[in-house]
C-alpha positions, 0 to 999 in steps of 0.5 A: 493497523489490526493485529491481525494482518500477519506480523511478516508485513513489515508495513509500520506506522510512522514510516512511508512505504511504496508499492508498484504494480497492477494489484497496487490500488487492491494494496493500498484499499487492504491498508486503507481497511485495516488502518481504520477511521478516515484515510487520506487519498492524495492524486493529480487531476490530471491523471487518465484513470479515476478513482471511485471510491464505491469500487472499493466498497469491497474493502472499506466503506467510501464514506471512509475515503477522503479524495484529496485531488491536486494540480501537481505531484509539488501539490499532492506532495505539500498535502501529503506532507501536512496530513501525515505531520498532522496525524489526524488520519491513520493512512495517507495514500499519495499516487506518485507519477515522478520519481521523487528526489532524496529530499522529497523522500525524506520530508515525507519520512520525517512528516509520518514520524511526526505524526505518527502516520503511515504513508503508502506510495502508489508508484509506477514500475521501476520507480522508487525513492531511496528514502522509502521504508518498504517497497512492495510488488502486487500483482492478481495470482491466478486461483485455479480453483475460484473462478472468483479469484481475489488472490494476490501475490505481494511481494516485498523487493526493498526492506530498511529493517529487514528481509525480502519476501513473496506472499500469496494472500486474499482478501475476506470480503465478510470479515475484512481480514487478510489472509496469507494462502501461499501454497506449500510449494509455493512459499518464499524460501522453499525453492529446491526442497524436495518434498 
């Protein structure tokens, strides 16, 4: 990960992390641009929506994204697994389509210690694995004042080593950083001071 994306992201490296909502796919494309080199994206064949890689050229370059399409979540799960364990890739990206069970969890756990690798689980809303070392929230934030908005609200809702929190942040398409834009009012732990 690059230093600069701000140090309140507890999104660590030989740990897997998951995240749900409508700005998920925005999410894990931030991490994939910042982790660097080849990422891992791991996803059934049977899912409805397609992922194409030229539709994040806004975040990274598609020749950076290796697609790993399986048969079932067992499948992407073995895949994720070896990738992680291997270390060869910085990121893997598994999109999650049943909940997963302790055990499973925790082989993905141990599997992103063992190589040093971050993981990323696309998950749908209300679903989680107790074994997950961060669960994030992301959703599209309307930015009155850019009718080309790329504002995104993230918000952290389950956190192994530390606090909760909520960000307003957006993504810079030129310089590929992330950039923390919550307004002053709008910060996590500012509700009920009066200004």
């Amino acid at each position: 990960m690059s230093s600069d994306l701000p140090l309140a992201f507890p999104l660590r490296a030989a740990r897997v992390h998951e995240v749900s909502g409508p700005g998920a796919t925005a999410f894990a494309s931030i991490l994939a641009a910042r982790a660097g080199g080849v990422v891992l994206w791991v996803r059934e064949n049977r899912l409805a929506d397609v992922l194409h890689p030229p539709g994040l050229v806004a975040f990274l370059d598609p020749a950076r994204l290796l697609l790993a399409h399986t048969r079932s979540q067992t499948d992407s799960l073995a895949v994720a697994e070896e990738a992680l364990k291997d270390g060869a890739v910085p990121l893997v990206v598994i999109e999650i389509t049943h909940p997963l069970d302790l055990s499973e969890g925790r082989r993905l756990q141990l599997a992103a210690r063992a190589g040093n690798t971050m993981g990323l689980c696309l998950i749908p809303e209300g679903m989680g694995s107790n074994a997950a070392e961060t669960r994030w929230h992301a959703t599209p934030a309307l930015d009155q004042n850019r009718s080309d908005s790329t504002l995104m609200r993230w918000e952290i809702i389950k956190n192994k080593s530390g606090t909760l929190g909520a960000w307003h942040v957006r993504w810079d398409e030129q310089t590929h950083r992330l950039h923390v834009v919550s307004p002053a009012g709008d910060r996590p732990g500012s509700a009920g001071i009066s200004g």
